[in-house]
Biopython code that builds the backbone (N, CA, C, O; Angstrom):
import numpy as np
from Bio.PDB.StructureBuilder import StructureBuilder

atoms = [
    (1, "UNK", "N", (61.472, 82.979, 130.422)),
    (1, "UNK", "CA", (60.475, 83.806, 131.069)),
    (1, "UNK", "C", (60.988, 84.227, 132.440)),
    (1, "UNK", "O", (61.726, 83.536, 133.142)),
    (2, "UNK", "N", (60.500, 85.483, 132.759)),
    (2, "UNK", "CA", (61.088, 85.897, 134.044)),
    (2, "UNK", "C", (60.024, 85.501, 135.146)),
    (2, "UNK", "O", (58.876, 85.112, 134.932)),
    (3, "UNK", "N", (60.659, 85.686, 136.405)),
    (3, "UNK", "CA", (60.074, 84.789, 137.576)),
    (3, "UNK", "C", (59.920, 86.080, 138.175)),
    (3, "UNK", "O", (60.252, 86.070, 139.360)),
    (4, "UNK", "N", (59.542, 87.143, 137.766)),
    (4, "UNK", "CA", (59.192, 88.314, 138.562)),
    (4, "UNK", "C", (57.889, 88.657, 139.351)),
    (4, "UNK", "O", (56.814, 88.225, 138.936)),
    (5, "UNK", "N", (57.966, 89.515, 140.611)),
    (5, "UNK", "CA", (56.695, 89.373, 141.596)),
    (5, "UNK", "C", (55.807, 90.258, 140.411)),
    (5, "UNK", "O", (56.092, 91.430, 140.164)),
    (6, "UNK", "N", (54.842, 89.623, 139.808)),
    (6, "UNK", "CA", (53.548, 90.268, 139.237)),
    (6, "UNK", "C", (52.274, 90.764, 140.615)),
    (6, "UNK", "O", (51.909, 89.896, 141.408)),
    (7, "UNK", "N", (51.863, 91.853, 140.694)),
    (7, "UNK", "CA", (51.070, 92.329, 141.428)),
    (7, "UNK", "C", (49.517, 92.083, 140.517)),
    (7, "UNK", "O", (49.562, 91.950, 139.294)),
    (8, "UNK", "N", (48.353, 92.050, 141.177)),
    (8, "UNK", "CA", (47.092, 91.730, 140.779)),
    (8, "UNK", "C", (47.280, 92.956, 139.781)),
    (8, "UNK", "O", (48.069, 93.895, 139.883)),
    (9, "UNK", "N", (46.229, 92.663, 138.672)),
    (9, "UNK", "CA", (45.961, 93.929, 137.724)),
    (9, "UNK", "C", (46.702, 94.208, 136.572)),
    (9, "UNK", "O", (46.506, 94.764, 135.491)),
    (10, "UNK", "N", (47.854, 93.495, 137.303)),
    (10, "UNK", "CA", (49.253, 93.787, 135.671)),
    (10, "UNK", "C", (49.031, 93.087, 134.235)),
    (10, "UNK", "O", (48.741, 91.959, 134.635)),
    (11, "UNK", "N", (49.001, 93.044, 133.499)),
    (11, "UNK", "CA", (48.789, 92.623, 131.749)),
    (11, "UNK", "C", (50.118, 91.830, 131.886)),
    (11, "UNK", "O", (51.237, 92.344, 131.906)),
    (12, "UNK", "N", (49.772, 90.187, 131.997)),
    (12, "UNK", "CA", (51.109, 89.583, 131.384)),
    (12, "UNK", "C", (50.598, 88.447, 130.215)),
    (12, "UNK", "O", (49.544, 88.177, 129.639)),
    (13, "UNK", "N", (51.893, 87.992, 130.223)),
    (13, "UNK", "CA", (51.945, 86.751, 128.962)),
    (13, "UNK", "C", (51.934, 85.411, 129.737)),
    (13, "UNK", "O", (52.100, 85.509, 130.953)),
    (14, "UNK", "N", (51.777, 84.275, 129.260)),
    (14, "UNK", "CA", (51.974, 83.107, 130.035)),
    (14, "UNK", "C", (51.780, 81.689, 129.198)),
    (14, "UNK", "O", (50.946, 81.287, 128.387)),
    (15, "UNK", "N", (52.768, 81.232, 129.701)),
    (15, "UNK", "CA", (53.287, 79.709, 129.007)),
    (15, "UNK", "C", (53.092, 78.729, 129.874)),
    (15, "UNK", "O", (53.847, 78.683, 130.846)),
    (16, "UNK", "N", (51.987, 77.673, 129.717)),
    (16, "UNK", "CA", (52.364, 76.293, 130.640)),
    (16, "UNK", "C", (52.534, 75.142, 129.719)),
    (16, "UNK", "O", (52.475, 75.280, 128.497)),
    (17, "UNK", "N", (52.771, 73.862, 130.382)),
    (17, "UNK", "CA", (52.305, 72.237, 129.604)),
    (17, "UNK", "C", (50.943, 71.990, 130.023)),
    (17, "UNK", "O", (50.495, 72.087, 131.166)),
    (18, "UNK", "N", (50.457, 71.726, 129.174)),
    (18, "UNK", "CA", (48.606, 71.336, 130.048)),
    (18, "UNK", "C", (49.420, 69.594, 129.965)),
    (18, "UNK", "O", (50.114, 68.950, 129.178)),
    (19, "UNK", "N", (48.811, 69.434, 131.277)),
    (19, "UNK", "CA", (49.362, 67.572, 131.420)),
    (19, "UNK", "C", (50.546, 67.254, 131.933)),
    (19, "UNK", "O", (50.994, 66.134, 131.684)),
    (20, "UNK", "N", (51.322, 68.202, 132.783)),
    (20, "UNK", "CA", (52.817, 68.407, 132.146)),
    (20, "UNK", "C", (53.812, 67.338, 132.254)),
    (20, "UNK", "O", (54.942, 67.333, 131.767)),
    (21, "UNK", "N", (53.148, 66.284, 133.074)),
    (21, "UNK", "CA", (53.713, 65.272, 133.175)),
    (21, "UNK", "C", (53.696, 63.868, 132.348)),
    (21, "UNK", "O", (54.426, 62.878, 132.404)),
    (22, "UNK", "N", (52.606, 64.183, 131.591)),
    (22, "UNK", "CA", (52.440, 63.392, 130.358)),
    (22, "UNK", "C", (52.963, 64.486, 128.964)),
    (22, "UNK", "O", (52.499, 64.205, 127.859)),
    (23, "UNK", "N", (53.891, 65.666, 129.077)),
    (23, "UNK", "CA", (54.141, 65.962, 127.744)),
    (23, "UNK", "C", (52.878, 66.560, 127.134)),
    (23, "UNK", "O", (52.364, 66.276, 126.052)),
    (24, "UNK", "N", (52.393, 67.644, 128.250)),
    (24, "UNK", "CA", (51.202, 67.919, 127.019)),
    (24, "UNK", "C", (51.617, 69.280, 126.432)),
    (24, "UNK", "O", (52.592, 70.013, 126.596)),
    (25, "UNK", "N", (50.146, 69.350, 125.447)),
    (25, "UNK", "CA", (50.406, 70.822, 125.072)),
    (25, "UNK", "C", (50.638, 71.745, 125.668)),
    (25, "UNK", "O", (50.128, 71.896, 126.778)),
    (26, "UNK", "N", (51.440, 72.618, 125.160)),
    (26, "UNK", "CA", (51.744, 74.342, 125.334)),
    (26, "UNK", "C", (50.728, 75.083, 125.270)),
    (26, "UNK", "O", (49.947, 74.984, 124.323)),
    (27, "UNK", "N", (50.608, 75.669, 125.934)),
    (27, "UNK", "CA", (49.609, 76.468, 126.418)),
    (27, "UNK", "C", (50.163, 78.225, 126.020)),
    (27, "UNK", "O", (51.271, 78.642, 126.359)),
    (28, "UNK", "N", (49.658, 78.638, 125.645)),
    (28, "UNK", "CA", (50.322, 80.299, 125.721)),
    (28, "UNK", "C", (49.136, 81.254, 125.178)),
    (28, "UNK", "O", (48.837, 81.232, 123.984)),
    (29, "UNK", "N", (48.399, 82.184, 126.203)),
    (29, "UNK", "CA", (48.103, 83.429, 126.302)),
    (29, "UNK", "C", (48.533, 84.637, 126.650)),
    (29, "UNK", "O", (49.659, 85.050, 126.928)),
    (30, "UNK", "N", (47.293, 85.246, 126.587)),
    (30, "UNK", "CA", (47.633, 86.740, 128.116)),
    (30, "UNK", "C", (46.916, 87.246, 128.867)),
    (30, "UNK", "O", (45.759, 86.925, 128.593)),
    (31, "UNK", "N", (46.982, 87.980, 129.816)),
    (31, "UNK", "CA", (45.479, 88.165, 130.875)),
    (31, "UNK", "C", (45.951, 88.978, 131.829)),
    (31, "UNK", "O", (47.076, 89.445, 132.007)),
    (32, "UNK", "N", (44.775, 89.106, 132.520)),
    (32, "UNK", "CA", (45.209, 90.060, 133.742)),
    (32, "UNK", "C", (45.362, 88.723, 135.055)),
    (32, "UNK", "O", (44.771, 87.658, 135.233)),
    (33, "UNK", "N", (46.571, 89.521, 135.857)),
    (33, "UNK", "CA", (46.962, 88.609, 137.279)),
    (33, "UNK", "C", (46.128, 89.204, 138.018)),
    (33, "UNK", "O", (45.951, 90.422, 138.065)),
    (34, "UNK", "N", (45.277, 87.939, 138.960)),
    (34, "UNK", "CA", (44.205, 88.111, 139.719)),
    (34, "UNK", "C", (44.600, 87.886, 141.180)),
    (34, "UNK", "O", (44.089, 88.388, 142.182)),
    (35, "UNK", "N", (45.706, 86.948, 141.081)),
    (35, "UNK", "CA", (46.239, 86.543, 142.796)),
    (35, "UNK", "C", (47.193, 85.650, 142.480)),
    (35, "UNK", "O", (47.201, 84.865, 141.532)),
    (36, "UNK", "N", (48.099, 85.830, 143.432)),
    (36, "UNK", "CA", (49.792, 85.110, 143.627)),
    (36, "UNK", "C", (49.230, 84.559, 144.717)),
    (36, "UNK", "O", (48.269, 84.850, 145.430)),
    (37, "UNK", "N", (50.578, 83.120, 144.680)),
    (37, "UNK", "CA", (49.678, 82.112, 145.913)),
    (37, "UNK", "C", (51.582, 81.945, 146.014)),
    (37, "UNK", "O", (52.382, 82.049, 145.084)),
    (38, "UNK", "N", (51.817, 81.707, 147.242)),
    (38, "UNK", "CA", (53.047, 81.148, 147.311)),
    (38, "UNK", "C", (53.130, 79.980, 148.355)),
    (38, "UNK", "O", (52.700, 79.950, 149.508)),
    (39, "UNK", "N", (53.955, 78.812, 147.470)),
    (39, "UNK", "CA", (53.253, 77.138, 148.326)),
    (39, "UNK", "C", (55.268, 77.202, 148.829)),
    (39, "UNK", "O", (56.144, 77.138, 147.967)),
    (40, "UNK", "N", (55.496, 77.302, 149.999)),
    (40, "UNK", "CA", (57.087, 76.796, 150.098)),
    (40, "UNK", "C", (57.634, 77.794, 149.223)),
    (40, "UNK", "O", (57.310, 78.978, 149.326)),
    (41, "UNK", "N", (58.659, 77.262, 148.142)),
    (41, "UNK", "CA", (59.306, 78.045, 147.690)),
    (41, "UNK", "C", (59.033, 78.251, 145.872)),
    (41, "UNK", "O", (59.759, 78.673, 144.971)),
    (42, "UNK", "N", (57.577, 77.703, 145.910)),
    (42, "UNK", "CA", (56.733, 77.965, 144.916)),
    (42, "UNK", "C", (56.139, 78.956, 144.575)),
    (42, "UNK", "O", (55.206, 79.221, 145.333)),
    (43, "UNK", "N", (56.319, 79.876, 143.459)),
    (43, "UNK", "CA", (55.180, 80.930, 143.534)),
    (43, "UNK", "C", (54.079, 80.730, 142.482)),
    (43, "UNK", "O", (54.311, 79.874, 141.628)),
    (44, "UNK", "N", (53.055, 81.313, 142.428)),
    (44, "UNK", "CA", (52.153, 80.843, 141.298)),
    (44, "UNK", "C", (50.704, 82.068, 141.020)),
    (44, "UNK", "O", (50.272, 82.573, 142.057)),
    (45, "UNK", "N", (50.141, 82.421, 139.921)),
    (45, "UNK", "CA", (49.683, 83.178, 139.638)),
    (45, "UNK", "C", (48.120, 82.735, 138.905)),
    (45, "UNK", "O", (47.942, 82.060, 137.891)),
    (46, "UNK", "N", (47.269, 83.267, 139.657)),
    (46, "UNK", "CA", (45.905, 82.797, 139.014)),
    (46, "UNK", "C", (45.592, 84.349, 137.744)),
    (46, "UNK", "O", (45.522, 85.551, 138.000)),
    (47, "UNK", "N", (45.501, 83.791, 136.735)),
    (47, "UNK", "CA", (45.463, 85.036, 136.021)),
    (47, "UNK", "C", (43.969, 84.669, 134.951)),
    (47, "UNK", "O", (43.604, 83.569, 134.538)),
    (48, "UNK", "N", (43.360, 85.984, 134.733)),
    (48, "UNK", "CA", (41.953, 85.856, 133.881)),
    (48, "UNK", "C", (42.513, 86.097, 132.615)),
    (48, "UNK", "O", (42.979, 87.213, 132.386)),
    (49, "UNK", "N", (42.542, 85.033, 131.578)),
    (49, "UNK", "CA", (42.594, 85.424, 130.325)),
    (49, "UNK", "C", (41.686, 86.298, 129.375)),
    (49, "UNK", "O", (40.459, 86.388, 129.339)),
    (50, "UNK", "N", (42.877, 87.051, 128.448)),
    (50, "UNK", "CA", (41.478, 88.326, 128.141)),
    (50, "UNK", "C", (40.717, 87.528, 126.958)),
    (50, "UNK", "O", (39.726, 88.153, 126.582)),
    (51, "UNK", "N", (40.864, 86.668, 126.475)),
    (51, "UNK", "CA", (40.051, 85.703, 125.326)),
    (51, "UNK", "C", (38.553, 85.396, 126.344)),
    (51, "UNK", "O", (37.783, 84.613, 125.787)),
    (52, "UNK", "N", (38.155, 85.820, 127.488)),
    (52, "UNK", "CA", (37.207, 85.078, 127.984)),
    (52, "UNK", "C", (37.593, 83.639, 128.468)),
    (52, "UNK", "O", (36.662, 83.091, 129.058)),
    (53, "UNK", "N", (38.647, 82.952, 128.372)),
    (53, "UNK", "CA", (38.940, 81.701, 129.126)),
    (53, "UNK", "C", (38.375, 81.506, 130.505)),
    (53, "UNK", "O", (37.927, 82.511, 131.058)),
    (54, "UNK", "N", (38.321, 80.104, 131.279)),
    (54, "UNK", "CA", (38.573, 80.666, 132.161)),
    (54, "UNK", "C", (39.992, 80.692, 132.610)),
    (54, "UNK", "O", (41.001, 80.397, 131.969)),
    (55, "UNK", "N", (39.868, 81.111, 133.857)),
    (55, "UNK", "CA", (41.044, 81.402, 134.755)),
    (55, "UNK", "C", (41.858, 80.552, 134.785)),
    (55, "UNK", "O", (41.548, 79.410, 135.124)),
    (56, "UNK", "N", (43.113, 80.890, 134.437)),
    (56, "UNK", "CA", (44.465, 79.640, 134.675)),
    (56, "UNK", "C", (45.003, 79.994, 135.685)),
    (56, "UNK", "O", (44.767, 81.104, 136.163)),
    (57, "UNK", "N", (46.121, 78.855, 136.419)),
    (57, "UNK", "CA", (46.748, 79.000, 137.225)),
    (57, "UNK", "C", (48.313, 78.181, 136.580)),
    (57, "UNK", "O", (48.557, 77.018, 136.256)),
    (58, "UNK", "N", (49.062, 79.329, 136.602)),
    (58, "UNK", "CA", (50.535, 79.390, 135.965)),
    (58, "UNK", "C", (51.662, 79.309, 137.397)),
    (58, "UNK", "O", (51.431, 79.687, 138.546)),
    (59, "UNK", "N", (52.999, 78.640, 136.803)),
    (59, "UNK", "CA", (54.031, 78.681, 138.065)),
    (59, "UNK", "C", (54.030, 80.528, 137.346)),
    (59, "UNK", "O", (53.452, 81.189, 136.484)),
    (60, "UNK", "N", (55.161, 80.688, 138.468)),
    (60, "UNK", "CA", (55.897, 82.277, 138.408)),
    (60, "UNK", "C", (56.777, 82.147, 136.892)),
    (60, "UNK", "O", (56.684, 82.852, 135.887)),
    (61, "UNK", "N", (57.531, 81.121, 137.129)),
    (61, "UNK", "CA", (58.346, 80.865, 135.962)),
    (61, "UNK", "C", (58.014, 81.007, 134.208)),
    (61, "UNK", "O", (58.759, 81.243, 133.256)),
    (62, "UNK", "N", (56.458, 80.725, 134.315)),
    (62, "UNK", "CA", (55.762, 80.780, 133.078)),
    (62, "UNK", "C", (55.089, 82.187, 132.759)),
    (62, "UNK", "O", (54.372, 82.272, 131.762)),
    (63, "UNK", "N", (55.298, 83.291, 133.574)),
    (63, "UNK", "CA", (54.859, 84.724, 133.480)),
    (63, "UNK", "C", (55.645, 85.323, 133.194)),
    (63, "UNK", "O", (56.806, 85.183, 133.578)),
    (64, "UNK", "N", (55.206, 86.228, 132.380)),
    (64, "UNK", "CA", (56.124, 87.716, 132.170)),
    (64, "UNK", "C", (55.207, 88.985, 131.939)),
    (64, "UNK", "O", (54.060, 88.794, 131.534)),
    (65, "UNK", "N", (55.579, 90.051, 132.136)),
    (65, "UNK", "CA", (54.863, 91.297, 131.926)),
    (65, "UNK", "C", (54.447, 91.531, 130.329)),
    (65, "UNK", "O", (55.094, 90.975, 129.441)),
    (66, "UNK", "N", (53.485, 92.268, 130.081)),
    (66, "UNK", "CA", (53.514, 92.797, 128.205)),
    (66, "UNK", "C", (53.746, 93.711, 128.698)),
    (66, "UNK", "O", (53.412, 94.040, 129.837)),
    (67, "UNK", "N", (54.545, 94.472, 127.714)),
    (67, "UNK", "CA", (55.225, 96.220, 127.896)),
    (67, "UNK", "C", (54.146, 96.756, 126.801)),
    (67, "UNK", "O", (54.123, 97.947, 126.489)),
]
sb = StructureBuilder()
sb.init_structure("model")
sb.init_model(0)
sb.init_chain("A")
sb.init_seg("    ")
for serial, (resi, resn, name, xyz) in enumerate(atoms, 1):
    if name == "N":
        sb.init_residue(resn, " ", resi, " ")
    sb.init_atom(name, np.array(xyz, "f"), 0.0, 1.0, " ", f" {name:<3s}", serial, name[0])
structure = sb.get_structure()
C-alpha cells in the first residue's frame, strides 16, 4: 500500500490489524478521508466508511486511493 498524502474527500481503500499487537484480524474497506493527523513521523487518516461503519482511524501505510 502506498503511504501517499490523501487530502479530506478522496475515495480510498484501507487495510489494518484490529488488535495489532495481539495478531488480530484484518480489517479491509473503503471510505471517504475525513482528516490526516500527523504524530512525529507518523501519519494517520480518520476515514468514514461508505458501509455506514463507524469511522476508522488507519496509519498512512494502510491507505491507498480507488481509481
Amino acid at each position: 500500500m502506498s503511504a501517499a498524502k490523501h487530502t479530506p474527500g478522496t475515495h480510498v481503500s484501507y487495510q489494518y490489524r484490529q488488535h495489532h499487537l495481539l495478531g488480530g484480524a484484518l480489517i479491509e474497506g473503503d471510505g471517504i478521508v475525513i482528516d490526516r493527523t500527523i504524530v512525529g513521523t507518523s501519519d494517520a487518516y480518520s476515514i468514514q466508511p461508505t458501509d455506514g461503519s463507524p469511522v476508522v482511524h488507519v496509519r498512512a501505510a494502510g491507505v491507498r486511493s480507488v481509481a
